[in-house]
HTML snippet that shows the backbone in 3Dmol.js (N, CA, C, O; Angstrom):
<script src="https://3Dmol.org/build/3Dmol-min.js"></script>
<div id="view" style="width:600px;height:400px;position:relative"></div>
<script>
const pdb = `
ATOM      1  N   UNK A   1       0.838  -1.181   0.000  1.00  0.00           N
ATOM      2  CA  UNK A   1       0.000   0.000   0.000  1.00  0.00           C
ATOM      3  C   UNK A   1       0.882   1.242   0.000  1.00  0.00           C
ATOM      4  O   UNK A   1       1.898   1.144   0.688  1.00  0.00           O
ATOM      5  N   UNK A   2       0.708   2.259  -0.567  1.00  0.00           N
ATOM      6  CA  UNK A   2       1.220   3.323  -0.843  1.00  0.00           C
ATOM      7  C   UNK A   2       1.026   4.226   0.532  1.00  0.00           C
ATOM      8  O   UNK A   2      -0.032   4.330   1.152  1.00  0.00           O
ATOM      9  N   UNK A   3       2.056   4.740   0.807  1.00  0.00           N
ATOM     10  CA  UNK A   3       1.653   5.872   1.916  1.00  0.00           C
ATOM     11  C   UNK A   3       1.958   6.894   1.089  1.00  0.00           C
ATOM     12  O   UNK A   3       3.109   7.140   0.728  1.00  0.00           O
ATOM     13  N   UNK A   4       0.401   7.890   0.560  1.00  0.00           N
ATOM     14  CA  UNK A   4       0.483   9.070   0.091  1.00  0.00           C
ATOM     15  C   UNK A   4      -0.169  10.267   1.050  1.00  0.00           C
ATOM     16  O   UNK A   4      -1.091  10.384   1.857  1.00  0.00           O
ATOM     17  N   UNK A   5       0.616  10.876   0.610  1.00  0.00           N
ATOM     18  CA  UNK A   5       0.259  12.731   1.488  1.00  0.00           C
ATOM     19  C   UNK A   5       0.383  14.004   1.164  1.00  0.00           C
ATOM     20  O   UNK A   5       0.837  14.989   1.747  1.00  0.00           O
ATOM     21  N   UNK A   6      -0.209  13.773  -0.108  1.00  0.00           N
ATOM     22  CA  UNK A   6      -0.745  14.757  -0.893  1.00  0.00           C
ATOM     23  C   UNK A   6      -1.399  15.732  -0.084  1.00  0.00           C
ATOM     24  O   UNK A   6      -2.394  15.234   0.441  1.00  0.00           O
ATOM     25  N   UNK A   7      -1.227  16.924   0.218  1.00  0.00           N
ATOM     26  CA  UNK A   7      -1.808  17.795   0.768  1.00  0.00           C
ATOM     27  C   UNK A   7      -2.544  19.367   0.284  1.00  0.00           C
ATOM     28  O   UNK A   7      -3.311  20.132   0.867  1.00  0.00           O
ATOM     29  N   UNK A   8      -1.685  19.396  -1.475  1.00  0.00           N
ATOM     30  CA  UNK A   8      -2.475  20.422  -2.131  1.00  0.00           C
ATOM     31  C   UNK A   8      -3.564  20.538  -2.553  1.00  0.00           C
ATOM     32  O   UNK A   8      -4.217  19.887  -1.738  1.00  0.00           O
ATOM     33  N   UNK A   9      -4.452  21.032  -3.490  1.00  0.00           N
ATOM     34  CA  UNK A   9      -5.924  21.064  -3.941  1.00  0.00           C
ATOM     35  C   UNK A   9      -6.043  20.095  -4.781  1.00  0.00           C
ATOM     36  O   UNK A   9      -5.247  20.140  -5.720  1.00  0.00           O
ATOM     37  N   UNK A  10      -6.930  19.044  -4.757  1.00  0.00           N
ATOM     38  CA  UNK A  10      -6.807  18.577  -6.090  1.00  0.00           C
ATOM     39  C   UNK A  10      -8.358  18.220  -6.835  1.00  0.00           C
ATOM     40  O   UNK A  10      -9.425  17.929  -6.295  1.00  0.00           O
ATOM     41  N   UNK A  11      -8.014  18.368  -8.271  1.00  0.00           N
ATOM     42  CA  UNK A  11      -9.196  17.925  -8.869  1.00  0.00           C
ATOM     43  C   UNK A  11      -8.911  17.115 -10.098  1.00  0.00           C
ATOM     44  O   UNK A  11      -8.221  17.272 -11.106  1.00  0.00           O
ATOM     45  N   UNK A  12      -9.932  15.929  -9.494  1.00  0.00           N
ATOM     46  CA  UNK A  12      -9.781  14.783 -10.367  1.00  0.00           C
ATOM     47  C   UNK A  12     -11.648  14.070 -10.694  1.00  0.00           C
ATOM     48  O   UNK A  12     -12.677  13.704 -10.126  1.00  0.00           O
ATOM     49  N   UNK A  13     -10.857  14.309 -12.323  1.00  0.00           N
ATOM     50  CA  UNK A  13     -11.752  14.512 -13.316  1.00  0.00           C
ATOM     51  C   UNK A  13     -11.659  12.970 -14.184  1.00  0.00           C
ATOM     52  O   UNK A  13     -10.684  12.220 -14.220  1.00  0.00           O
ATOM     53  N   UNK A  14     -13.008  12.777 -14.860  1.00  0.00           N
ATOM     54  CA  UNK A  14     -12.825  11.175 -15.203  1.00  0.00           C
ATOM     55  C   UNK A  14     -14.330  11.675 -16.265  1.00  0.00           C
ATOM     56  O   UNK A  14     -15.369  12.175 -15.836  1.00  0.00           O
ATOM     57  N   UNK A  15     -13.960  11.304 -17.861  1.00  0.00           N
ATOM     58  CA  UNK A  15     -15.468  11.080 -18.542  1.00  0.00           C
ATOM     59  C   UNK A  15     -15.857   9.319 -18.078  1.00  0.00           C
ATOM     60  O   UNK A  15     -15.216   8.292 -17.858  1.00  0.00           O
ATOM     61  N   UNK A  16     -17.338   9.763 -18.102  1.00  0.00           N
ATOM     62  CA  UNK A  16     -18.222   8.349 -17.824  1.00  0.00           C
ATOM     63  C   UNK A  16     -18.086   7.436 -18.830  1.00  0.00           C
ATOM     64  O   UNK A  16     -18.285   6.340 -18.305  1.00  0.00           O
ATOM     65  N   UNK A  17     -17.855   7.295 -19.982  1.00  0.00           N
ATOM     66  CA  UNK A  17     -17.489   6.691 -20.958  1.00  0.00           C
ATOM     67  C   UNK A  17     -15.631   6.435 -21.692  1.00  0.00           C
ATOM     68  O   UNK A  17     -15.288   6.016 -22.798  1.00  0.00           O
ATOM     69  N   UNK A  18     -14.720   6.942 -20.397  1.00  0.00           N
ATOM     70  CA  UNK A  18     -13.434   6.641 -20.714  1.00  0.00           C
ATOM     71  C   UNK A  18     -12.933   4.948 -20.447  1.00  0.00           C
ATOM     72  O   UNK A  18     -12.710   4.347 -19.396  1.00  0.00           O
ATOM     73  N   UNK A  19     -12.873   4.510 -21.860  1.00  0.00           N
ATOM     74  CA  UNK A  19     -12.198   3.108 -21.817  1.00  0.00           C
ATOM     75  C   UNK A  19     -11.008   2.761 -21.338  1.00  0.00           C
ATOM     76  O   UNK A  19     -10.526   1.629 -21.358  1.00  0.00           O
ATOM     77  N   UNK A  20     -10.409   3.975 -20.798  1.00  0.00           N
ATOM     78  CA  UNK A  20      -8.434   3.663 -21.049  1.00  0.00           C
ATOM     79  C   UNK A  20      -8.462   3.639 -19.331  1.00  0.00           C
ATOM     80  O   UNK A  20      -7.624   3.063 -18.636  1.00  0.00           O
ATOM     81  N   UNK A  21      -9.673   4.436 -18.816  1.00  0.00           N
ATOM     82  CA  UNK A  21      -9.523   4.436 -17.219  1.00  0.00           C
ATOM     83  C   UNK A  21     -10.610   4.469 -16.716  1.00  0.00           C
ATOM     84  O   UNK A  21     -11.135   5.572 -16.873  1.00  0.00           O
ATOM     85  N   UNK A  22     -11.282   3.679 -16.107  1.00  0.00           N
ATOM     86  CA  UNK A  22     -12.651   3.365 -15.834  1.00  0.00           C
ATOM     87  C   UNK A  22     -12.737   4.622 -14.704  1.00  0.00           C
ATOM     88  O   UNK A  22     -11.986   4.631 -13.728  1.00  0.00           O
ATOM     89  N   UNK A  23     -13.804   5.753 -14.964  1.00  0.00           N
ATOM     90  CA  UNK A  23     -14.202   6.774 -14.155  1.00  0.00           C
ATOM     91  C   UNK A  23     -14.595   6.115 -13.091  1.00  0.00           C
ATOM     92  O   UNK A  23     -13.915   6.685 -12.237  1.00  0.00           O
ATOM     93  N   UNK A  24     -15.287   5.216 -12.454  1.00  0.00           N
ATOM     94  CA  UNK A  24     -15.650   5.147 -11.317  1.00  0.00           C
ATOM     95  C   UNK A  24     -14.971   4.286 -10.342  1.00  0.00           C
ATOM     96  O   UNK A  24     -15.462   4.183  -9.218  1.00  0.00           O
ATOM     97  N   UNK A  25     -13.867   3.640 -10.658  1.00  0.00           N
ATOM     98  CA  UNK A  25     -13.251   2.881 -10.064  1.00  0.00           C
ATOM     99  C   UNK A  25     -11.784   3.670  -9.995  1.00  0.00           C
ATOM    100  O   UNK A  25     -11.120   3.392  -8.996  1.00  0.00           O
ATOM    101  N   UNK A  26     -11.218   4.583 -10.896  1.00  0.00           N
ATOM    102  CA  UNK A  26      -9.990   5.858 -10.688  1.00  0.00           C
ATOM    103  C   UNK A  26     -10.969   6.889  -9.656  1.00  0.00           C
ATOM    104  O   UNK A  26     -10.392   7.464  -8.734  1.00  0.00           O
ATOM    105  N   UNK A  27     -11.774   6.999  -9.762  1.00  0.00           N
ATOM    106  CA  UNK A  27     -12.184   8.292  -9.120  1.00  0.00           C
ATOM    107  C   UNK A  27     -12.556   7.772  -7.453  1.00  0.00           C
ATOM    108  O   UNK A  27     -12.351   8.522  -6.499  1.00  0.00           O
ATOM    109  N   UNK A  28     -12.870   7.005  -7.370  1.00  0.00           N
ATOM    110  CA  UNK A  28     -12.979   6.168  -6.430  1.00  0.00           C
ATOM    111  C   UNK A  28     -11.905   6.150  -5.247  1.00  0.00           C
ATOM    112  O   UNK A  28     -11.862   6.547  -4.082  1.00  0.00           O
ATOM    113  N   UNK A  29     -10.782   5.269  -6.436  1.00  0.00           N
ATOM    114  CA  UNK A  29      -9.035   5.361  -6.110  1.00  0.00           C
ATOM    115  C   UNK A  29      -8.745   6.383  -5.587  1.00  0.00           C
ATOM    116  O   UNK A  29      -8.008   6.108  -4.640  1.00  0.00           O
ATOM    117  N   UNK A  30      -8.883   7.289  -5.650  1.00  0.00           N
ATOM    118  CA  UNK A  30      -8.606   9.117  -5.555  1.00  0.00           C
ATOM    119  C   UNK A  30      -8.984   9.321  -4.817  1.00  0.00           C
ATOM    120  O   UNK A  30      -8.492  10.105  -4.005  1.00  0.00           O
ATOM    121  N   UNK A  31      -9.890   8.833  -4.703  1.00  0.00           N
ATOM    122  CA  UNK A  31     -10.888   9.978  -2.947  1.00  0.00           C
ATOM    123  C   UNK A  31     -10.538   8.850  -2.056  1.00  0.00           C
ATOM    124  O   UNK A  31     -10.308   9.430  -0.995  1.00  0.00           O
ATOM    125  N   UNK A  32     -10.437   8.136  -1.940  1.00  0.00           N
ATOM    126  CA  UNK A  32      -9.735   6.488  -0.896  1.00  0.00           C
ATOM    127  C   UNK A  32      -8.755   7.003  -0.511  1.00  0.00           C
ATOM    128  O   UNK A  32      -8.698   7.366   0.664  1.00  0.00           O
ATOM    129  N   UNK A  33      -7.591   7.207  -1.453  1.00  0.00           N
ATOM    130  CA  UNK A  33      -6.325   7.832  -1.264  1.00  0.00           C
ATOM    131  C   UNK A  33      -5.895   9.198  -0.582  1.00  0.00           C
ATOM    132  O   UNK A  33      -4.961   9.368   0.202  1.00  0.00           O
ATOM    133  N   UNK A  34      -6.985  10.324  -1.164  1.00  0.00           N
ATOM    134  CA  UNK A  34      -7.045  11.662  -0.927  1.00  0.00           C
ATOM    135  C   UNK A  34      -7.674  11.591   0.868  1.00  0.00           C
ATOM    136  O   UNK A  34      -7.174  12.103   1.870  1.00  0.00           O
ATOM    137  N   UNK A  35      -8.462  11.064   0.780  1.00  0.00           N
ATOM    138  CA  UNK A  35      -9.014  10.382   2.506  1.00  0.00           C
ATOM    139  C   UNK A  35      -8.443   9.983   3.340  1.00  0.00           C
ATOM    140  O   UNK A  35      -8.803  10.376   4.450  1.00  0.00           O
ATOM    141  N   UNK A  36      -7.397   9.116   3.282  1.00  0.00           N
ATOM    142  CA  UNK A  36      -6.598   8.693   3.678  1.00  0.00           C
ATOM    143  C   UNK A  36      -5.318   9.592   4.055  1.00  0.00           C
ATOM    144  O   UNK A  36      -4.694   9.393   5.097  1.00  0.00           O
ATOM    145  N   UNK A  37      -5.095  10.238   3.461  1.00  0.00           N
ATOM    146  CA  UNK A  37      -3.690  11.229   3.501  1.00  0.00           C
ATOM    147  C   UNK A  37      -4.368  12.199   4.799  1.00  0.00           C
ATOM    148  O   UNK A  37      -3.780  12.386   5.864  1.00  0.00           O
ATOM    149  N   UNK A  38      -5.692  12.746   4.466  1.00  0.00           N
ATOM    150  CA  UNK A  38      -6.230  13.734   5.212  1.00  0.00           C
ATOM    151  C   UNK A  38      -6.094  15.196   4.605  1.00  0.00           C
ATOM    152  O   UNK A  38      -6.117  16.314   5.119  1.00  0.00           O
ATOM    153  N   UNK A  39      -5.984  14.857   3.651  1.00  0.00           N
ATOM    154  CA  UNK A  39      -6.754  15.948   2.445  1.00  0.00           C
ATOM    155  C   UNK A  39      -8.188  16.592   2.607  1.00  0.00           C
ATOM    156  O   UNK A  39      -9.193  16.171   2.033  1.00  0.00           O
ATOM    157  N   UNK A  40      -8.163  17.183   3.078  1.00  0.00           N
ATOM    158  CA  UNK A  40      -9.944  17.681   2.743  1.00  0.00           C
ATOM    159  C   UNK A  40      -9.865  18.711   1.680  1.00  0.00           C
ATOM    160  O   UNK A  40     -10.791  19.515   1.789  1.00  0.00           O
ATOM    161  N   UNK A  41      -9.398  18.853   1.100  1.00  0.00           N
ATOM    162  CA  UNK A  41      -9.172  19.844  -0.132  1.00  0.00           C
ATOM    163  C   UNK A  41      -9.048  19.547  -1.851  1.00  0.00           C
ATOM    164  O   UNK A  41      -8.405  20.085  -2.753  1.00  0.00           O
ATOM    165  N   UNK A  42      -9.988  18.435  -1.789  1.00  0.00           N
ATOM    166  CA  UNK A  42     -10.275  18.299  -3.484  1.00  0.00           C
ATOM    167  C   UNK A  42     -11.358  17.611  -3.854  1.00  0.00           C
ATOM    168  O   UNK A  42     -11.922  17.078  -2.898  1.00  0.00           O
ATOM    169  N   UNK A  43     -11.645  17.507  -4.457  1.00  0.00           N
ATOM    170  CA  UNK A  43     -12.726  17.310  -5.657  1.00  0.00           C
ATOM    171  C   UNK A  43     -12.979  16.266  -6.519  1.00  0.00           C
ATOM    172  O   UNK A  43     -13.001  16.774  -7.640  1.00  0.00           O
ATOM    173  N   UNK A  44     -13.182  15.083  -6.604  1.00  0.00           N
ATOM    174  CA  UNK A  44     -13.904  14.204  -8.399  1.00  0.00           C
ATOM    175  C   UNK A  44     -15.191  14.418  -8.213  1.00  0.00           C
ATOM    176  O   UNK A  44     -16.056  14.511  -7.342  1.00  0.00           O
ATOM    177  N   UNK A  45     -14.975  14.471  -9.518  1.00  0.00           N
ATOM    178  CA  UNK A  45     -15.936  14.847 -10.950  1.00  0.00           C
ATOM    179  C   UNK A  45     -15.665  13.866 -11.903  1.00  0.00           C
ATOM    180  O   UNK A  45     -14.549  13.620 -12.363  1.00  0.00           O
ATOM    181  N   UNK A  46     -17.492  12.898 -12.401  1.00  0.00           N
ATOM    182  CA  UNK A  46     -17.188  12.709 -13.158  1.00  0.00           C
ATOM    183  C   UNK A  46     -18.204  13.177 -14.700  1.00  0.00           C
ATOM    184  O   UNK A  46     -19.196  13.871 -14.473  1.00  0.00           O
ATOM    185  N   UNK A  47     -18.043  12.955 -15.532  1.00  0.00           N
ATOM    186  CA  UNK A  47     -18.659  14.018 -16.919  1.00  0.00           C
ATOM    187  C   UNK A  47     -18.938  12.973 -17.714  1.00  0.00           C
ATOM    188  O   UNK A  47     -18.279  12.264 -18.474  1.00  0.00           O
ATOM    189  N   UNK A  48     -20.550  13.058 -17.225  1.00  0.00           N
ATOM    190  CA  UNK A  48     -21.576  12.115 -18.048  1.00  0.00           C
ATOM    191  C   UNK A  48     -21.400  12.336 -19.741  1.00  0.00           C
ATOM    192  O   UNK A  48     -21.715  13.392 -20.290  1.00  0.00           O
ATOM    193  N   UNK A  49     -20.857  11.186 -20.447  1.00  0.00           N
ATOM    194  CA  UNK A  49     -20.940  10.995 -22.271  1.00  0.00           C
ATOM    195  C   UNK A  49     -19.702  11.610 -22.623  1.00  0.00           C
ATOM    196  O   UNK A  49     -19.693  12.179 -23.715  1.00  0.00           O
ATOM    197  N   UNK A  50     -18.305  11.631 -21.719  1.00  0.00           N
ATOM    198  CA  UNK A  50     -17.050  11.978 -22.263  1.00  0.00           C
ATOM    199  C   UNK A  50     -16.251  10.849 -22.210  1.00  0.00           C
ATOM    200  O   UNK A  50     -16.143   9.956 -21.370  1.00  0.00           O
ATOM    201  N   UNK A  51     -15.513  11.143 -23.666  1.00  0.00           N
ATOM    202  CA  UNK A  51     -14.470   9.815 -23.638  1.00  0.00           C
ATOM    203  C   UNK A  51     -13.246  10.615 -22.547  1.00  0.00           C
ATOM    204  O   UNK A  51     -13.282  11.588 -21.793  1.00  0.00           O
ATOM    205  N   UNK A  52     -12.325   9.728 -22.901  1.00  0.00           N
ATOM    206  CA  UNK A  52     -10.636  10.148 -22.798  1.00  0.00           C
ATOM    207  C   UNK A  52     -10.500  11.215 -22.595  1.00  0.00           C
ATOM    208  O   UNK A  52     -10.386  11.703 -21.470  1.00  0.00           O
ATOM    209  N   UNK A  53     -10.477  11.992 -23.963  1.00  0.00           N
ATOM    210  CA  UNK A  53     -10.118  13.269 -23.914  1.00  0.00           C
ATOM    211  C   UNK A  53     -11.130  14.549 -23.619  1.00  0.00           C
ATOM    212  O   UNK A  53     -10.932  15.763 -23.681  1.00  0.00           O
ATOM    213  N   UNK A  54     -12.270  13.784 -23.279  1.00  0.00           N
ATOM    214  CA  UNK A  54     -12.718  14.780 -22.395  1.00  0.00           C
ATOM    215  C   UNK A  54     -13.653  15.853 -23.713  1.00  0.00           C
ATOM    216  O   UNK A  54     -13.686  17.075 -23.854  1.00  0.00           O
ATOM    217  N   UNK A  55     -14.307  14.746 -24.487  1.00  0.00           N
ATOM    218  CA  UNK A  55     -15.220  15.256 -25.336  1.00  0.00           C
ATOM    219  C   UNK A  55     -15.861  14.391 -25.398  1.00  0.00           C
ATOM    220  O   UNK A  55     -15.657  13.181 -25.307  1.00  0.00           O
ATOM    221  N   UNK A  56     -17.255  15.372 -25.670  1.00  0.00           N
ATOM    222  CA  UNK A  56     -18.548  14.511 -26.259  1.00  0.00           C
ATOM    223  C   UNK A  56     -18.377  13.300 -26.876  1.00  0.00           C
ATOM    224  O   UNK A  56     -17.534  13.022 -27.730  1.00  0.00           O
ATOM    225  N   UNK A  57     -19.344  12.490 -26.329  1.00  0.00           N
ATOM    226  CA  UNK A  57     -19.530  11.294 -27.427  1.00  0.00           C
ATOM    227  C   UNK A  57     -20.756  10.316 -27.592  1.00  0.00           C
ATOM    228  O   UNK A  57     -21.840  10.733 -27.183  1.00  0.00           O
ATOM    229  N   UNK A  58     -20.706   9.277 -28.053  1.00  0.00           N
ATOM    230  CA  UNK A  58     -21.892   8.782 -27.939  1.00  0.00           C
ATOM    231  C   UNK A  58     -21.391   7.213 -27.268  1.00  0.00           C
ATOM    232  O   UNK A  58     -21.933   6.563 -26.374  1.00  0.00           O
ATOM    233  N   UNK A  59     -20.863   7.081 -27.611  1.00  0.00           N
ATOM    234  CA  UNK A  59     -19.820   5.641 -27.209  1.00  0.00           C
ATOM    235  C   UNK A  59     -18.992   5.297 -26.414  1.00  0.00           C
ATOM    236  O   UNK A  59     -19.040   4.329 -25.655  1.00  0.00           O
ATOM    237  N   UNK A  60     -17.831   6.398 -26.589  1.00  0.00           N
ATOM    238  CA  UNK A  60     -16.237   6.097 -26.256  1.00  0.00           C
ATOM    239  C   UNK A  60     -15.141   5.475 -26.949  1.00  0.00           C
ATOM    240  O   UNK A  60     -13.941   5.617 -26.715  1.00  0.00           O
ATOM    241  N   UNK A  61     -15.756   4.693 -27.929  1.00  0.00           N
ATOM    242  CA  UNK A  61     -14.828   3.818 -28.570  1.00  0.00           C
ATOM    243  C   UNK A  61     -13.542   4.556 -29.378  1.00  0.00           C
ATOM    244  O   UNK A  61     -13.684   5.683 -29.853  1.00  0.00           O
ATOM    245  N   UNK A  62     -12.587   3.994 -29.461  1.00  0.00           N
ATOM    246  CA  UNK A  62     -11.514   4.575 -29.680  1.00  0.00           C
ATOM    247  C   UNK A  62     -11.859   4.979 -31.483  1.00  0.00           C
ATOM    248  O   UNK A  62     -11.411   6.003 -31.999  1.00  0.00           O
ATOM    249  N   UNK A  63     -12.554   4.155 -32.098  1.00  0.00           N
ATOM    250  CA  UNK A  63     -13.154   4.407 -32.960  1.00  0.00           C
ATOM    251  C   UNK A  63     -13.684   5.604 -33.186  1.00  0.00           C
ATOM    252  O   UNK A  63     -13.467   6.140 -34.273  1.00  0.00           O
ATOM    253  N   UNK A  64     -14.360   6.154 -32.352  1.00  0.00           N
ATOM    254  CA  UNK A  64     -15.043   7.438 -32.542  1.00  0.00           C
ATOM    255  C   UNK A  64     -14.310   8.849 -32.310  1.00  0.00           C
ATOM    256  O   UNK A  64     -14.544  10.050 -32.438  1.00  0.00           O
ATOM    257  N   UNK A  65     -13.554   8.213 -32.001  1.00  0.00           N
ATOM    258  CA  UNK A  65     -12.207   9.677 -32.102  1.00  0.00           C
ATOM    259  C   UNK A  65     -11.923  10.586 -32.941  1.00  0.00           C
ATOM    260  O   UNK A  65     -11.799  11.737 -32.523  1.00  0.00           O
ATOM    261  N   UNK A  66     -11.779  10.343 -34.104  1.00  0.00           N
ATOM    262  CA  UNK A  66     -11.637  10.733 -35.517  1.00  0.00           C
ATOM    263  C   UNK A  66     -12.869  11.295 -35.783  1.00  0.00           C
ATOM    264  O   UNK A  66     -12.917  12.452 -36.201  1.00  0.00           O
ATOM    265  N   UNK A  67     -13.735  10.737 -35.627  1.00  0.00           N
ATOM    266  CA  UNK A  67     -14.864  11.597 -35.569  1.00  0.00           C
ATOM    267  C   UNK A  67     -15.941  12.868 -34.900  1.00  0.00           C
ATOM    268  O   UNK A  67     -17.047  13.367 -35.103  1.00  0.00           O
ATOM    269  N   UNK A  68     -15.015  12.952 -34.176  1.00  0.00           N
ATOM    270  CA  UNK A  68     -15.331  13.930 -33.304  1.00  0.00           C
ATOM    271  C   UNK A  68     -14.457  14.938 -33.277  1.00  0.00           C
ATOM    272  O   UNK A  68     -13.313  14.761 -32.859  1.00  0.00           O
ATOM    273  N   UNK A  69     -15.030  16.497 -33.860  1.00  0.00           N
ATOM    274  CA  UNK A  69     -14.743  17.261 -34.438  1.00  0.00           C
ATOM    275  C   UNK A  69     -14.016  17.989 -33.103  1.00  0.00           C
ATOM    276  O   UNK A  69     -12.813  18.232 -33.204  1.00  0.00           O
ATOM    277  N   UNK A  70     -14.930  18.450 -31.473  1.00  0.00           N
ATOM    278  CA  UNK A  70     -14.518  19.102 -30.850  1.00  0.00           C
ATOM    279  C   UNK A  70     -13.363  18.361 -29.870  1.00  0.00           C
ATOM    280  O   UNK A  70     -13.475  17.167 -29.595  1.00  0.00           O
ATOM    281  N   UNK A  71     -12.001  19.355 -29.260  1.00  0.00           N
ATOM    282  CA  UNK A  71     -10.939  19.560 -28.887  1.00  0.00           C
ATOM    283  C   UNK A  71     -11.727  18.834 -27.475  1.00  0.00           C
ATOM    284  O   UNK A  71     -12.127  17.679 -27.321  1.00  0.00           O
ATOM    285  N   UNK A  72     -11.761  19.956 -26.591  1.00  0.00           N
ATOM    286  CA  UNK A  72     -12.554  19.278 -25.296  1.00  0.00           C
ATOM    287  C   UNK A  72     -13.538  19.959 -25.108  1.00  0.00           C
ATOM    288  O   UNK A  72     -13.531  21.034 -25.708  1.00  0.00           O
ATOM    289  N   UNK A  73     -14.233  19.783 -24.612  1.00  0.00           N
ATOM    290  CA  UNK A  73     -15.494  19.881 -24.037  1.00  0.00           C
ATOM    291  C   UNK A  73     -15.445  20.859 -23.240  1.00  0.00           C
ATOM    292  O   UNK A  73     -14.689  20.880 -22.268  1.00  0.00           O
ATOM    293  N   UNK A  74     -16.530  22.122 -23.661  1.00  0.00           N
ATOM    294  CA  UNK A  74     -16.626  24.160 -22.887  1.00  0.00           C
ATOM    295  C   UNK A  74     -16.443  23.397 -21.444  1.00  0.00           C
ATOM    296  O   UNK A  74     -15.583  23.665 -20.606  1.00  0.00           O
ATOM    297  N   UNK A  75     -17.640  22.198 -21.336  1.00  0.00           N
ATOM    298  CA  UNK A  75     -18.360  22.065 -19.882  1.00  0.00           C
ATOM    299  C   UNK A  75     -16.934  21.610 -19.295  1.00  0.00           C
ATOM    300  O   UNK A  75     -16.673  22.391 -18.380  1.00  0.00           O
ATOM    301  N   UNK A  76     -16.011  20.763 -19.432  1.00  0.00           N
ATOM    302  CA  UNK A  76     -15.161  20.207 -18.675  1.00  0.00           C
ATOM    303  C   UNK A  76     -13.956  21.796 -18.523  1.00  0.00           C
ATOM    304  O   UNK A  76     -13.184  21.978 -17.581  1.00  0.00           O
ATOM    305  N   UNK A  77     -14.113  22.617 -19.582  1.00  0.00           N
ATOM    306  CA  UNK A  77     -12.787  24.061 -19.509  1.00  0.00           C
ATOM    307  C   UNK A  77     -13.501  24.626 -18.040  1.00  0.00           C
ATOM    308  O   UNK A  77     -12.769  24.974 -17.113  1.00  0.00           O
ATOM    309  N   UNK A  78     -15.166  24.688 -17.913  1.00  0.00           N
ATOM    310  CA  UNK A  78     -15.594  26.047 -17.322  1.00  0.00           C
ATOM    311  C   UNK A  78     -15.639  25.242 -15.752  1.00  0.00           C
ATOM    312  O   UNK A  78     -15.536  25.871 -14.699  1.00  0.00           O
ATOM    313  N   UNK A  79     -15.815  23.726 -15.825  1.00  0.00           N
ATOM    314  CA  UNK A  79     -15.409  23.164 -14.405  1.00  0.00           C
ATOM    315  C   UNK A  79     -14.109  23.606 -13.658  1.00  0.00           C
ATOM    316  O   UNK A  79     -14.147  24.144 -12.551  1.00  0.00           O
ATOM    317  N   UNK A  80     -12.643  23.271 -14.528  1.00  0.00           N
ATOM    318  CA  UNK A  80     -11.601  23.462 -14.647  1.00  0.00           C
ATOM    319  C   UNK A  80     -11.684  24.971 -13.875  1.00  0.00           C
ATOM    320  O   UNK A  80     -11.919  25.007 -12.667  1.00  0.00           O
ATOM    321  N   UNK A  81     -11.533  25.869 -14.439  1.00  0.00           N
ATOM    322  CA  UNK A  81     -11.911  27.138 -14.456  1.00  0.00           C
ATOM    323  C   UNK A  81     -12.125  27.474 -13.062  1.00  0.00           C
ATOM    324  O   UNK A  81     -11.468  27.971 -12.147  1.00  0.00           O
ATOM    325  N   UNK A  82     -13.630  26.885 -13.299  1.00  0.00           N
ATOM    326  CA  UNK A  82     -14.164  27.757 -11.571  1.00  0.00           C
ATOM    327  C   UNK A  82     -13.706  27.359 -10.668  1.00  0.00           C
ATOM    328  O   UNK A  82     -13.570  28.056  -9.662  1.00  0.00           O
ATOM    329  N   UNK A  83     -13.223  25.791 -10.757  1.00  0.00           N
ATOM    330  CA  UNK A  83     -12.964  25.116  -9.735  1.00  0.00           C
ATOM    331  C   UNK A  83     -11.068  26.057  -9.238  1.00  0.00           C
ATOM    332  O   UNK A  83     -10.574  26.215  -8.122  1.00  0.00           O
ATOM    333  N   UNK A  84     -10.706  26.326 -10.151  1.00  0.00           N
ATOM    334  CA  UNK A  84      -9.086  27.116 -10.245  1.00  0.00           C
ATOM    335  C   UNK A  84      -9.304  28.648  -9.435  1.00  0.00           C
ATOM    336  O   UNK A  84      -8.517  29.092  -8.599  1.00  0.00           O
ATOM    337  N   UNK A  85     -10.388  29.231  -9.832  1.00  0.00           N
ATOM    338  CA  UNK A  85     -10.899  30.151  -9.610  1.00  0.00           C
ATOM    339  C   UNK A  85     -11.330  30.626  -8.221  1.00  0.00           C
ATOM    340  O   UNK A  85     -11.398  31.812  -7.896  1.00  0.00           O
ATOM    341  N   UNK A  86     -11.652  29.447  -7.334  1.00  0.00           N
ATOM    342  CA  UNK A  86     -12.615  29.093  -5.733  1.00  0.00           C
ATOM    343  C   UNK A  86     -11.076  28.998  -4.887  1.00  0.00           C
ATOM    344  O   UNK A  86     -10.992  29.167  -3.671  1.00  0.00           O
ATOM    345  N   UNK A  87      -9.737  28.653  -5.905  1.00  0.00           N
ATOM    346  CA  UNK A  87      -8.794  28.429  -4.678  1.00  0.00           C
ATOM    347  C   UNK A  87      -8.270  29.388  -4.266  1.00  0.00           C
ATOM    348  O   UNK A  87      -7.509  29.309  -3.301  1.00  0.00           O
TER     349      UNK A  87
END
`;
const viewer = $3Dmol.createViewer("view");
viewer.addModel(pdb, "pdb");
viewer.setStyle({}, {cartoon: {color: "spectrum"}});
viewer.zoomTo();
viewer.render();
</script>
């Protein structure tokens, strides 16, 4: 077991549809960990219909990558943002 003691802000972010890292079982990981240290100072989030990179999708499949025109997703910049913004 890791002894971590992370003590800065953190925010950890996961789309509901990321194949490469299952959002609810990393985000999970994170707040277990972040709990443990005695962190009370961060945040998961996770962002219903985003792959990987944190854009829209309908799937996730690595397949659908190429097809998907937008960079990332306003909603995941303006989380980012405020959440940067509150510290």
């Amino acid at each position: 077991m890791l002894n971590i003691k992370i003590k800065i802000p953190v925010l950890a972010i996961n789309g509901s549809l990321d194949f490469q890292v299952p959002a609810k079982d990393n985000l999970a990981a994170i707040k277990n960990s972040l709990t443990r240290a005695k962190n009370k100072n961060f945040e998961t989030y996770e962002f219903e219909g985003m792959n990987h990179l944190f854009q829209e999708c309908k799937t996730g499949a690595f397949s659908e990558y190429s097809e998907i025109e937008q960079t990332i997703s306003p909603k995941v910049l303006d989380k980012m943002s405020a959440w940067i913004l509150k510290k």
